[in-house]
N, C-alpha and C positions, 0 to 999 in steps of 0.2 A: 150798914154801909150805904152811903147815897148812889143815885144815879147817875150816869154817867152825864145823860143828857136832859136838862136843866128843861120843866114843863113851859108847854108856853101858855102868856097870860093870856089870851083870846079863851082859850081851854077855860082857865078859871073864873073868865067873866061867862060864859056860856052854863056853866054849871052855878053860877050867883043867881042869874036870871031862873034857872028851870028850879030853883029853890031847895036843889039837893043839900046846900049847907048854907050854913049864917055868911052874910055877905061879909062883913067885920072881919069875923075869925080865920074865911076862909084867904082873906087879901093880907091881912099880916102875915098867914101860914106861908103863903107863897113868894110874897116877898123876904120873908127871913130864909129860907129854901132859895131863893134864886141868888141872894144875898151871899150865901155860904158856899153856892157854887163858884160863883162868879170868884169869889178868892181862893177857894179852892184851886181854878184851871190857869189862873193867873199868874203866867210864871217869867219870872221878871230875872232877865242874864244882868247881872253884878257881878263885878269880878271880887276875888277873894278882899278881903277886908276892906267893902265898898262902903258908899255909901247908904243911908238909909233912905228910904222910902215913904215917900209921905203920905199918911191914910188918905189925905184929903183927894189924889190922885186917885183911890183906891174906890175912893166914894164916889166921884166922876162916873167911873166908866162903870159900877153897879147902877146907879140912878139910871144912866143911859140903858143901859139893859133890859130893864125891869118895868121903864118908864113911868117910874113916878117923881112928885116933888119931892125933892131931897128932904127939904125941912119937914115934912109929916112924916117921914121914915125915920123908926129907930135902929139907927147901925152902929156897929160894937167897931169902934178904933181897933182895924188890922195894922200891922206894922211885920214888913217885910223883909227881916235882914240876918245875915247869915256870916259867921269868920272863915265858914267850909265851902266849899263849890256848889252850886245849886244841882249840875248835874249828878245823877247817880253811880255810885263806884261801880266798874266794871270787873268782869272777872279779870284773873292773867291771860288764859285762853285766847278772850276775847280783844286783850288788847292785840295779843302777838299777832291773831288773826286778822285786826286792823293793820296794822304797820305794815310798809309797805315793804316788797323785799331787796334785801342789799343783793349788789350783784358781785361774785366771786370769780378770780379769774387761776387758772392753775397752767403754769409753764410743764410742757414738756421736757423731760431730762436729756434727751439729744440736744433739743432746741438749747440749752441751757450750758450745754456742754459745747455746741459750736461757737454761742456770744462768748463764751470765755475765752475758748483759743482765738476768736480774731480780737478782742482785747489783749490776749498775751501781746499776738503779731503786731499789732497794733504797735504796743508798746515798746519791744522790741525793735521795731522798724523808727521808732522816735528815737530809744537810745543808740543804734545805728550811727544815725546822724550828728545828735547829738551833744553826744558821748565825748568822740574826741576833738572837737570845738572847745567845750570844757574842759578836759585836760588842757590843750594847747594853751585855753588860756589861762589854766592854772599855773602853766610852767612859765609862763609871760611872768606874770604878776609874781612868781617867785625869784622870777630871775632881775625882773625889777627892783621886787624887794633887796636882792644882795645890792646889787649899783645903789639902792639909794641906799641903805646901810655902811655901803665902803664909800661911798662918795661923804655922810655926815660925819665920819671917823674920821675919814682924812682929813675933811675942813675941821672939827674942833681940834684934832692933832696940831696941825697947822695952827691953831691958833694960839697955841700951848708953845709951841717953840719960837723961841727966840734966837736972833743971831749969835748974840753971845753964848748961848750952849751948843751952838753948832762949828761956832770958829774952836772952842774950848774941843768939840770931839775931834776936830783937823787936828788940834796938838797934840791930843793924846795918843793919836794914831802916830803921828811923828814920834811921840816919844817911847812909845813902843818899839815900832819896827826899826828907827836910826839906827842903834848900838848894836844891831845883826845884819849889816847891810856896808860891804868892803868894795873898795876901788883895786883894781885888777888893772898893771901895768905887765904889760908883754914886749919882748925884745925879742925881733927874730930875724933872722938872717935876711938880706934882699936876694932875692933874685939874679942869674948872669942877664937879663934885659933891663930892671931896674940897675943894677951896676952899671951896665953899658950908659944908660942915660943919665946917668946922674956924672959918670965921666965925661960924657959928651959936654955936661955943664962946667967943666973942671972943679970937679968935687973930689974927695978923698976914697979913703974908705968909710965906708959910712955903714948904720945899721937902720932897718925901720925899727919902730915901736906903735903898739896899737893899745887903746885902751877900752875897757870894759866894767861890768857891775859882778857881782857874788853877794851870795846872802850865807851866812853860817845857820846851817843847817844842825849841829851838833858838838853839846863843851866840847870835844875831845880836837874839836878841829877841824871838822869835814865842812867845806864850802860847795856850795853850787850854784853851778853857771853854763852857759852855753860852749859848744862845743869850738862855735866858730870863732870865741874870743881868745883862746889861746892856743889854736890848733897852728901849726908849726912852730911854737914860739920855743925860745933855746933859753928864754931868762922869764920868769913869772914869778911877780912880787903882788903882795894884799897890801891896803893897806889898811888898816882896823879905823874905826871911829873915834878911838882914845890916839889914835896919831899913828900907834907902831908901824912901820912897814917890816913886812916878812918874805922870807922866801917860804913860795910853793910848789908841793910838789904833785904831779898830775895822777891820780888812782887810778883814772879811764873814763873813756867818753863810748860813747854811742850817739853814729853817725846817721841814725836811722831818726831820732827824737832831737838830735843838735841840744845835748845837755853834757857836762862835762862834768867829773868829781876833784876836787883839790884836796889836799891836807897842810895844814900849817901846826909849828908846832909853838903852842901858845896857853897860855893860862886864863882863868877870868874872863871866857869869852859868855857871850849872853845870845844863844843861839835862838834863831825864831820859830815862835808856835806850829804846827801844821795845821793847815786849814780842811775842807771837804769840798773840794771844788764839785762833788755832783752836785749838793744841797746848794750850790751856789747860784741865785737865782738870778733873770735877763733883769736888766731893768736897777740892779741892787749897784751902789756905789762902790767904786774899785779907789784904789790908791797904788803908784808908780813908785818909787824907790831907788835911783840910782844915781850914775856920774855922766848925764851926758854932755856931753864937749870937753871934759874934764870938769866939770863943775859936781863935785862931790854932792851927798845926799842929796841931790835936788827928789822934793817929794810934788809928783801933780795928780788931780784927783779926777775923775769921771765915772761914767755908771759900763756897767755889763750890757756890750749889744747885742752878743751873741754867742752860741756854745755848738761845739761839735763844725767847726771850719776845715775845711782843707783848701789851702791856697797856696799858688807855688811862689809863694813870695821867700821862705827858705830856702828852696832847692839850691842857691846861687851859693848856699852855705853847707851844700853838701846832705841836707835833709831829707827822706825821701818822702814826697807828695801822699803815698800811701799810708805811712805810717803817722801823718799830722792826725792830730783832734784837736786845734785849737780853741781855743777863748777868744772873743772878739769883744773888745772895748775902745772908747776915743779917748782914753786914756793917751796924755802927749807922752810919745817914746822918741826919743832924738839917735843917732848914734853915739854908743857909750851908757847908754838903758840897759844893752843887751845884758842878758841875766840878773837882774834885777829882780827882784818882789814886786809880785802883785798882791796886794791885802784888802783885806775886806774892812769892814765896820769895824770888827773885834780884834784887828789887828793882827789876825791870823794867817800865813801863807795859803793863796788860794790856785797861785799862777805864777811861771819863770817869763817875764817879757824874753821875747827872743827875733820879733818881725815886724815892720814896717813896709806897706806899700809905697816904692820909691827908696829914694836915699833919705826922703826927709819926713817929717810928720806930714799927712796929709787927711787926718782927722780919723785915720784906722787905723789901730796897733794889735798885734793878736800874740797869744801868754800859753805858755804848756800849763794845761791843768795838774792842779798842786798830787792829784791823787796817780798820777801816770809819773809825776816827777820822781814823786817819792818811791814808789815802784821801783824805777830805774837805778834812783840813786841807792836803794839797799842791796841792788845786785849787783853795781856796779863797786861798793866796799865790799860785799863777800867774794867776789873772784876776780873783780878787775875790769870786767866785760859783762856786757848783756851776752847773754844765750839765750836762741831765739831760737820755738818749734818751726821745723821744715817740711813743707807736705811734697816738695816737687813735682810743681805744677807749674804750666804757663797758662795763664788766664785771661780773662778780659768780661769786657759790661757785654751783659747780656742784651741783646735787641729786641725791639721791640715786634718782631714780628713772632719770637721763641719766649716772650713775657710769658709767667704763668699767673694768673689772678688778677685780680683787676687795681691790685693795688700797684700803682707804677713806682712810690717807692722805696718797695721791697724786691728789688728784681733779683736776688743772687748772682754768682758767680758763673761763667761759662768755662768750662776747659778747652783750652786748645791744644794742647800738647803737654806732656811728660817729658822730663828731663830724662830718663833713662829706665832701663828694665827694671831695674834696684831701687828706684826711689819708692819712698815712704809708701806715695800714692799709688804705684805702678804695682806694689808687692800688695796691697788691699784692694783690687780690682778695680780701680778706677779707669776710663777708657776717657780719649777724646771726643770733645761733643756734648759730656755729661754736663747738670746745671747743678751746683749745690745749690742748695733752698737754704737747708738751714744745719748748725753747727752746735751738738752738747743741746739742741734742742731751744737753742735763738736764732729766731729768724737774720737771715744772713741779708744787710740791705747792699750791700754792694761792694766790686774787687777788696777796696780798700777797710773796708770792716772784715772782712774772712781773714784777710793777713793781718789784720792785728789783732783777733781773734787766736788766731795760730801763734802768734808774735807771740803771745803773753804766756802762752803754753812754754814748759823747759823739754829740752828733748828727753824721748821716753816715753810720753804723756800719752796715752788713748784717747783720740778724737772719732765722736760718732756725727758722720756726717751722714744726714740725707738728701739723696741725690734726685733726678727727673731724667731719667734715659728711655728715650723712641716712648713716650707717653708713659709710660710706669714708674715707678717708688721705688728705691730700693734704697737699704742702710748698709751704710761701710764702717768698718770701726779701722781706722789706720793712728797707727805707732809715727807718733811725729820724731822724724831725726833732728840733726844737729844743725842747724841754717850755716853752710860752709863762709867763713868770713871774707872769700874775695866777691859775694856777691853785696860784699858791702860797698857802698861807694867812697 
């Protein structure tokens, strides 16, 4: 093994001189020796698959070294090149113990447990807000969605109909409902003041006549109409669509609804459909039916403006304000309308015309719905009469200062008095002062719905009312009696 540290030449010229060795042998010896060091320590950084190395470089800086002329030096071509890394492998040890160290952080488990709940809160407090923004405008854009939906329907609807299919449904509806649809002549006695005055004009004996509308209601002959068209008449004649005129004879009326029952005796008659006036919707086309001025079948058409009416545009006819549910249409009603068909689309009875605001059309006309008609008129063929539940009771609208709830209008009933110890009410504890609320468990909305609520009842019937007396509840179950017929008007 050589030495570490390379002789110097001064040394070897000092020992040439004192004659210890051959001068020749001794300067080649130590030039090859400085030679082999000199590339030995010679360590040259090249990165992996470098380039090489040129001896001539190598022979440079030995010559310099060594100090002699290159060209009398015999040097052996070093070449210094390597595909490995020049420096020496390391252990594992020592790498790991170079590398520098990573730095590790570890969360405490409270710490970790509090970021989470104020992320919950956090969160929480976002959908808070929000939340129903989103809804709301969820419900926007759905309800959008319907309007534009009914709105494209309608316009391509619309654009599918043509007048010709719509003049063609006017006549079908005419041709359905005409041949159930009779002119109603009345003869009745005058009066001793209309006498008087008609003598004053030097006139005779004379009689009035009034006229009106009926719709056949059933083959066998049953016509219905208002009460006020033939109520004292002494002579009542139909006359059919096929021309016949007949005599009729009167089953009974109910003074309370202003509808009246006739029978005629006839064959091949063509009675009209019944219609659902609940299902009958605001807004849906109606159709008129009758004789007004004497102008037979006149048929005129408009839509549905309104349902559930009470106006005292009857009463003048003897109807009672309480016991109305009207229909409301601008449907044109003249006098001589009165009892007349109201029909829908399908041709179906929906409504009896029976009122007009004024003497003349003035763009309102209001119809007893077909499902109250009908009612009447099968009680009025099984006994002649409505019979009507009696609670005896005097009542009235509730004020506003005894309101209970906030809904204003649902106010019920107030009692003010009992007709007697015996009545209905007075025998199931009912006192003055008391409020019904509600009736069989429907909300009771006012005078006029409880009496025809009870109305619809036959006597007999068990009625569960609940009451509001001095702030408390209480439930009555009272036996409705027979509604005495002089409180009929």
């Amino acid at each position: 093994m050589l030495d570490d540290v390379p002789p110097n030449p001064d040394d070897a010229a000092d020992a040439i001189e004192s004659g210890t060795c051959d001068r020749s042998l001794s300067v080649r010896q130590e030039i090859s020796r400085s030679r082999q060091l000199a590339a030995t320590r010679i360590t040259v950084p090249t990165p992996t698959n470098g380039p090489m190395i040129s001896t001539d470089v190598l022979r440079d800086a030995t010559e310099q070294d060594v100090g002699v002329d290159a060209p009398n030096a015999d040097f052996e071509s070093v070449a210094v090149a390597s595909d490995e890394p020049l420096d020496p492998p390391q252990d594992e040890s020592v790498r790991e113990a170079a590398s520098p160290p990573v730095a590790t952080t570890s969360h405490h488990p409270i710490l970790q447990s509090v970021m989470l709940l104020m992320s919950m809160l956090v969160m929480l407090a976002v959908a808070r807000y929000s939340v129903p923004s989103i809804v709301e405008e969820i419900r926007y854009a759905w309800h959008r969605g319907e309007l534009r939906a009914e709105y494209e329907s309608g316009t391509e609807g619309l654009r599918n109909v043509s007048l010709d299919s719509l003049s063609r449904a006017y006549q079908m509806v005419t041709s359905a409902v005409g041949p159930s649809v009779v002119h109603i002549d009345v003869q009745r006695r005058a009066t001793d003041k209309e006498k008087q005055m008609h003598q004053m004009l030097g006139g005779g004996m004379f009689s009035l006549s009034d006229q009106g509308s009926g719709v056949v209601v059933d083959s066998e002959g049953y016509v219905l109409t208002n009460r006020h068209v033939i109520v004292d008449g002494e002579e009542i004649s139909v006359t059919l669509s096929d021309g016949r005129r007949l005599k009729a004879q009167v089953i009974g009326t109910d003074s309370l609804t202003d509808l009246a029952v006739l029978k005629i005796d006839a064959d091949r008659l063509m009675p009209i459909q019944w219609g659902d006036s609940d299902k009958l919707r605001v807004g849906s086309p109606v159709w008129a039916v009758g004789s007004p001025f004497g102008l037979d079948r006149t048929i005129t058409f408009g839509i549905l403006s309104g349902k559930h009416r009470m106006v005292r545009a009857g009463e003048r006819h003897g109807s009672s304000f309480h016991y109305q549910d009207f229909m409301q249409s601008d449907v044109a009603v003249n006098p001589g309308n009165s009892g007349g068909p109201l029909v829908d689309a399908k041709g179906t009875l929906v409504g009896i015309n029976t009122a007009i605001v004024g003497d003349t059309y003035q763009g309102v006309s209001f119809s007893i719905p077909s499902n109250l008609s009908r009612e009447i008129y099968q009680r009025i063929r099984e006994t002649g009469r409505v019979q009507r539940g009696y609670l005896g009771v005097s009542l009235q609208e509730v004020p506003d200062d005894l309101l209970i709830g906030e809904n204003t209008r649902v106010r019920g009933a107030l009692v003010t008095g009992l007709a007697n110890d015996g009545s209905p009410a007075a025998s199931a504890g009912m006192l003055a002062g008391d409020i019904v609320r509600k009736a069989n468990d429907e909300d009771v909305i006012d005078v006029g719905h409880l009496m025809r609520i009870v109305g619809k009842a036959n006597a007999g019937t068990p009625v569960r009312l609940q009451i509001r007396r001095n702030d408390a509840d209480l439930e009555l179950t009272v036996t409705l009696g027979d509604r005495p017929v002089e409180l009929d008007p």
